[in-house]
C-alpha positions as CSV (number, residue, x, y, z in Angstrom):
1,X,61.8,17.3,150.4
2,X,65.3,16.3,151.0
3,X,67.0,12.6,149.8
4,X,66.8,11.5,153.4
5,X,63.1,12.2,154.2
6,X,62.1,10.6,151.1
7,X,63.4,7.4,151.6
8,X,61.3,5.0,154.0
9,X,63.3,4.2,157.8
10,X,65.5,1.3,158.2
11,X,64.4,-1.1,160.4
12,X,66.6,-3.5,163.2
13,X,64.7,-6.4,164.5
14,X,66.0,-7.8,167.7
15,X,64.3,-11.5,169.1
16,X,65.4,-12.6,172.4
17,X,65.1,-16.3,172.7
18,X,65.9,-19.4,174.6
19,X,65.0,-22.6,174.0
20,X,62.5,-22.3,170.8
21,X,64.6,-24.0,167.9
22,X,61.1,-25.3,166.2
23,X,60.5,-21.4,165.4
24,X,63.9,-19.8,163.9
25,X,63.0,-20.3,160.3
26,X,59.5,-20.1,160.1
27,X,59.7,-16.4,162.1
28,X,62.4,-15.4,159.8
29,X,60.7,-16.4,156.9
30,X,58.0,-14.4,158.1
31,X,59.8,-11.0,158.4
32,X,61.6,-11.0,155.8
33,X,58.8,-12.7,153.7
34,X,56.7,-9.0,155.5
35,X,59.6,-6.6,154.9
36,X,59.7,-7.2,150.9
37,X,55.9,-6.9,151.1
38,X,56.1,-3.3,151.9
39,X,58.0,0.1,150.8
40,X,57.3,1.8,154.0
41,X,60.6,0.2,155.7
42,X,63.5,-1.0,154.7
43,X,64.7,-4.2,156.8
44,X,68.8,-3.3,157.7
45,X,68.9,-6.5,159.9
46,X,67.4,-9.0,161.9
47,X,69.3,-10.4,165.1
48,X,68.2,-13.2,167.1
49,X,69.9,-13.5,170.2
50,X,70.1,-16.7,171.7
51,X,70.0,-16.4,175.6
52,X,71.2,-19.5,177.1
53,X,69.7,-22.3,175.1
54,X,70.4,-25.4,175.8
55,X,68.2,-27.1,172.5
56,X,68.9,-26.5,168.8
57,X,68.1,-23.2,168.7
58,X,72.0,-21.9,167.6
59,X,72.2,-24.3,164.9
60,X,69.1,-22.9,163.4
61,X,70.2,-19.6,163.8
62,X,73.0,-20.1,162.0
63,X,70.9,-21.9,159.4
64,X,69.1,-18.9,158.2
65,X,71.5,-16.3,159.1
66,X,73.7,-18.4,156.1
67,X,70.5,-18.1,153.6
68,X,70.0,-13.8,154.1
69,X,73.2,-11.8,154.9
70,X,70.7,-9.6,156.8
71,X,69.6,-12.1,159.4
72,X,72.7,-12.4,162.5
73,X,72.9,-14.2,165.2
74,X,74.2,-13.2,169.2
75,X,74.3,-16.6,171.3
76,X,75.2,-15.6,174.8
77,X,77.5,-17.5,176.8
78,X,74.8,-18.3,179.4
79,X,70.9,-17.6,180.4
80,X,71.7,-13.8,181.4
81,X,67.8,-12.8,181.1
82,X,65.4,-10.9,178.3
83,X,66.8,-7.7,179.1
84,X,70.3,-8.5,178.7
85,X,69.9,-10.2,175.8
86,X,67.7,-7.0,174.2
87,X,70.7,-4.9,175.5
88,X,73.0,-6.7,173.6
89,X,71.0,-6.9,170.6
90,X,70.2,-3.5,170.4
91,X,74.2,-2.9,170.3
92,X,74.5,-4.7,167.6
93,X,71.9,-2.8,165.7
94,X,72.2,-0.5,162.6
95,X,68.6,0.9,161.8
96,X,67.0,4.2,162.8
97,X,63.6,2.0,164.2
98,X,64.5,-1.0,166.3
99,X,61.5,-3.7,166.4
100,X,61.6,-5.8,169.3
101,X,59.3,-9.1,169.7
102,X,58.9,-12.6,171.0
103,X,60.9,-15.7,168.9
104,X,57.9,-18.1,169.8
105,X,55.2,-17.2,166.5
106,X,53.0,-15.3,168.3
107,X,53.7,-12.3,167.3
108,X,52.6,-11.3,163.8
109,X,55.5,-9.8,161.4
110,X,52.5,-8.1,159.5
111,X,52.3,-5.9,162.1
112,X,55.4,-4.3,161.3
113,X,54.5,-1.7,158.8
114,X,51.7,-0.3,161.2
115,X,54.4,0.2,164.2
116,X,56.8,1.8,161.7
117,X,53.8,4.3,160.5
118,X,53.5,4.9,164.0
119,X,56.8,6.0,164.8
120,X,56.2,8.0,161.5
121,X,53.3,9.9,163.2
122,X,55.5,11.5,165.9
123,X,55.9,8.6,168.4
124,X,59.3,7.5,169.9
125,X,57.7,4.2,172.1
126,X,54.9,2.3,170.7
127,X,53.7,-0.7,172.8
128,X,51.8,-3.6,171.1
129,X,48.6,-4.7,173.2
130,X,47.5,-8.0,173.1
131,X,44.1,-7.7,173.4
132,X,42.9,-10.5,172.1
133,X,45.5,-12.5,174.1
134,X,46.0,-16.2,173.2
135,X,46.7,-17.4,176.1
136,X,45.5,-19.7,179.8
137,X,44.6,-17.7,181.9
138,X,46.5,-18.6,184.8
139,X,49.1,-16.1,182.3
140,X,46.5,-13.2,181.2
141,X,45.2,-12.5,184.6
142,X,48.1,-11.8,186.9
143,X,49.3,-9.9,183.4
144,X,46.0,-8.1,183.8
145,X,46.6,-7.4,187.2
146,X,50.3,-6.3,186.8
147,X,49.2,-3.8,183.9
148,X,46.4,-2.6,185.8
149,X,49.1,-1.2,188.9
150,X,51.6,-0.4,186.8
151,X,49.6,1.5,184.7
152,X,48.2,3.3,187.6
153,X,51.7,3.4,189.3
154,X,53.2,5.2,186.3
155,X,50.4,7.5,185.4
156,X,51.0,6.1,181.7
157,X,47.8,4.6,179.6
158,X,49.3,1.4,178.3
159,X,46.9,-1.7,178.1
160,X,50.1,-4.2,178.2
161,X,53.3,-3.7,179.7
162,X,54.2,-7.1,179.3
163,X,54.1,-7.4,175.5
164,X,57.3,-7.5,174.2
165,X,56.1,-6.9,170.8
166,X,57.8,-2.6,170.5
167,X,59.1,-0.2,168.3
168,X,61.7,2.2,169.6
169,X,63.2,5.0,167.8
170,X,67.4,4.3,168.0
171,X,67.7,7.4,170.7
172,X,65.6,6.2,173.3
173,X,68.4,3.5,174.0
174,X,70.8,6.5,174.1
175,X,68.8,7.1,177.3
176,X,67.6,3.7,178.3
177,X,69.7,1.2,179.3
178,X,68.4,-2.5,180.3
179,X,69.6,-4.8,183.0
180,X,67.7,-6.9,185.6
181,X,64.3,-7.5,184.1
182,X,63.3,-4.0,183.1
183,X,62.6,-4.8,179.6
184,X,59.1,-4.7,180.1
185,X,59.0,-1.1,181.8
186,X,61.0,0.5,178.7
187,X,57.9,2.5,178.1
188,X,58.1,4.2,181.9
189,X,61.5,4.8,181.7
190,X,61.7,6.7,178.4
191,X,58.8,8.9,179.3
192,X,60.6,9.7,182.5
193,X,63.3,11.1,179.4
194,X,60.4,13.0,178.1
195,X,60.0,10.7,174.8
196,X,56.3,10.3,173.5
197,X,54.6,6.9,173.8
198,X,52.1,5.5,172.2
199,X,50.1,1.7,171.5
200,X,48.6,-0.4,169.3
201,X,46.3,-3.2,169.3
202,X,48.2,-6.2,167.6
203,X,47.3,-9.8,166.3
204,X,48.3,-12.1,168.8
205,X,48.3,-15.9,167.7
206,X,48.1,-19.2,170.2
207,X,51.7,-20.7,170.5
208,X,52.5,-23.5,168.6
209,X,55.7,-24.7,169.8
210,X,57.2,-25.3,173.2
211,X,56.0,-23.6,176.6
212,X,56.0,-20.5,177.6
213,X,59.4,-19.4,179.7
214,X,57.7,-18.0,182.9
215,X,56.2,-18.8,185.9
216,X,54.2,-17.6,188.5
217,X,57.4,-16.2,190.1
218,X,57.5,-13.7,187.6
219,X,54.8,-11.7,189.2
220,X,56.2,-11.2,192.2
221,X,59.7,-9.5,190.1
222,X,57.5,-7.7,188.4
223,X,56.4,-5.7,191.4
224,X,59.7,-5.4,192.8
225,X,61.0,-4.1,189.6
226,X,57.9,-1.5,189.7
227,X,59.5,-0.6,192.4
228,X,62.7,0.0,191.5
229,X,61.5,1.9,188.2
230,X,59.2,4.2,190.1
231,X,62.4,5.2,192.4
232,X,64.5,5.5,189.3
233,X,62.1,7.9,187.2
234,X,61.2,9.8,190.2
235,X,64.5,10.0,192.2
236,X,67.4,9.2,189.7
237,X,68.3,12.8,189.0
238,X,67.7,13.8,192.5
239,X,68.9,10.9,195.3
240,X,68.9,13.8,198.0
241,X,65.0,14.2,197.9
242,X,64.2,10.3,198.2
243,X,66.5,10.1,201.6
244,X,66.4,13.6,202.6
245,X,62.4,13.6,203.1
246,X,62.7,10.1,204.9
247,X,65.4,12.0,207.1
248,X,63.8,14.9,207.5
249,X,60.1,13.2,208.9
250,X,62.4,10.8,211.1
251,X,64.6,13.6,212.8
252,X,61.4,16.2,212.8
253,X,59.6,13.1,215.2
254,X,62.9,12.4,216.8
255,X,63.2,16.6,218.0
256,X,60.0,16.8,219.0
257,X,59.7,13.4,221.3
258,X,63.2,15.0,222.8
259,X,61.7,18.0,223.0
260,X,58.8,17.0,224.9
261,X,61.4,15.2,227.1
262,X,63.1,18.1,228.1
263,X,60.2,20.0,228.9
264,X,59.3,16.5,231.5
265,X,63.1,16.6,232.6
266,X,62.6,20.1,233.6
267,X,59.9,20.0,235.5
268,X,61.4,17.3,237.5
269,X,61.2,13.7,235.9
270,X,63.2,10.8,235.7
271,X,64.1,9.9,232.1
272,X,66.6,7.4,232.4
273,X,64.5,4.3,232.1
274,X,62.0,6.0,230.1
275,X,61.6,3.7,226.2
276,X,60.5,7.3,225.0
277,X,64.3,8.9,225.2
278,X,65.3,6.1,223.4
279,X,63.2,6.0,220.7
280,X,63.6,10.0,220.2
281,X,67.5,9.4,220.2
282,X,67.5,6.7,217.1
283,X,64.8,8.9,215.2
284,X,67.4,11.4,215.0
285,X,70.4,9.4,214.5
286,X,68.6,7.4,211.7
287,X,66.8,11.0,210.5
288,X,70.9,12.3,210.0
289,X,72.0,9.2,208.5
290,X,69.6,9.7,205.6
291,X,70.3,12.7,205.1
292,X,73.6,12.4,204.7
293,X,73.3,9.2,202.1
294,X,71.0,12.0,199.9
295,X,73.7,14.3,200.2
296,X,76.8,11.9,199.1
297,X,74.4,10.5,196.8
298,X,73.8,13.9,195.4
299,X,77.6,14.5,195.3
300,X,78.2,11.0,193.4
301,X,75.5,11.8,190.2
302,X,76.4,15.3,189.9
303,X,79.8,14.8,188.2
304,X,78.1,12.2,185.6
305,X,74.7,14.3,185.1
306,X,76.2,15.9,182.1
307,X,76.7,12.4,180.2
308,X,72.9,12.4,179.9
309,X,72.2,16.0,178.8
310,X,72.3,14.4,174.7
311,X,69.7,12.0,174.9
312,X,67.3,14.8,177.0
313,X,67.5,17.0,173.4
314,X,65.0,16.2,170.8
315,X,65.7,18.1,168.0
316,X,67.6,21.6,167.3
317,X,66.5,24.4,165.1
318,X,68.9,24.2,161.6
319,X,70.0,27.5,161.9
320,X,71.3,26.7,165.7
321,X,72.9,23.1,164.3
322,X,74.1,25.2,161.6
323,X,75.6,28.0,163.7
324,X,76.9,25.3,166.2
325,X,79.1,23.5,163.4
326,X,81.1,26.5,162.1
């Protein structure tokens, strides 16, 4: 056994948060209090990024970053978001296992050891799952609902999307890339990259602090970023086949309603005034039109297809690396 597989991962632990200055120190007291507990990780850093607060949440993340060289802080120059302000905390991160979860205490830092032995087992996602959620339930059932279609949507088993309690080895963010509010579908997008996912039922406490940060609007984004992840798994690497079969039904109707035109016109009647010959007309125009945005939107990927071709390897034979070097 080589040096390297001998000694335990390091671990980067990224916290989004806005507005939760009442639970900077006890949190980080917690992880760090968890990572010199164990010897199956070795903590290289934990960021909080501070997205837009407007309390005293930067002055306490400066606070404890001062007391452990490890802890860092991000403060973003305005509310950009969750994702954004994973994505930039990610960046900044140096370990081979990034940790992401909530700044509010609800998540347990105990749990970190069991995600880090689960990326151990083979995994390159694993999704906490509140299942014991401590929370109203006018937030665990449209959650519950939300799961349940994406869930369905994506054809992968995960119990809770919406927990933002994850481990992630370092490459899937070679692949993934977060904007918008996609945080929560990371797991759908890095399987669409072939990476293996997994869960893990994890101790979920009752906040003690503040309020939680989302409404019921955040439902409704939900779907619509469903939306926009199922086109992006299923369509991203081919455009052409997401307009081109639009296209293709719309001129196929618009063909045969001219055809059957043609055949009337022929035997005599007037189709001037007829709706029909207009409707046929703008199924075809429309049908070409989509074909032609698959087709330039074919042409615009293929030049930057080969940018992605690293983070779709996962691993090389050593005689091949080897071979490749010299």
């Amino acid at each position: 056994m080589s040096a390297s597989e001998a000694s335990p991962p390091r671990v980067s632990i990224v916290v989004p948060v806005m507005n939760e200055a009442e639970t900077i120190m006890p949190l980080a007291e917690q992880i760090l209090a968890a990572s010199a507990a164990t010897d199956r990780f070795v903590l290289a850093d934990l960021c909080f990024v501070d997205d837009g607060s407007t309390d005293a949440t930067w002055p306490a993340i400066v606070d404890v970053a001062r007391r452990d060289a490890r802890v860092q802080g991000i403060r973003l120059r305005r509310n950009f978001g969750k994702a954004t302000a994973l994505q930039v905390g990610v960046a900044d991160a140096t370990g081979d296992i990034i940790v992401t979860m909530d700044g509010d205490l609800q998540d347990d830092p105990a749990e970190l050891t069991r995600f880090v032995e689960a990326i151990g087992s083979g995994l390159d996602v694993v999704s906490g799952w509140k299942r014991d959620r401590q929370d109203p339930p006018g937030k665990t059932l449209p959650s519950k609902v939300f799961n349940w279609i994406t869930a369905r949507t994506s054809g992968i088993p995960l119990h809770d999307f919406n927990c933002g309690y994850k481990a992630y080895r370092r490459e899937v963010f070679d692949a993934v890339h977060l904007y918008g509010e996609l945080h929560r579908f990371v797991p759908v997008l890095a399987h669409a990259y072939g990476f293996r996912i997994g869960e893990i039922e994890v101790l979920h406490h009752p906040r003690r602090f503040g309020h939680s940060k989302y409404g019921a609007r955040r439902f409704l984004r939900g779907l619509l970023d469903l939306f926009t992840v199922f086109t992006i798994t299923r369509y991203a690497r081919k455009p052409g086949h997401f307009f081109g079969a639009g296209g293709l039904l719309l001129g196929v109707f618009g063909v045969a309603i001219l055809a059957w035109l043609s055949v009337e016109w022929l035997s005599g009647a007037a189709l001037g005034r007829r709706p029909l010959l207009q409707l046929g007309v703008l199924l075809v125009l429309v049908g070409v039109q989509l074909l032609m945005f698959g087709l330039l939107a074919e042409l615009m990927i293929s030049r930057d297809r080969h940018t992605a071709a690293p983070a779709l390897v996962r691993e090389r034979s050593t005689a091949r690396a080897t071979a490749g070097r010299n």
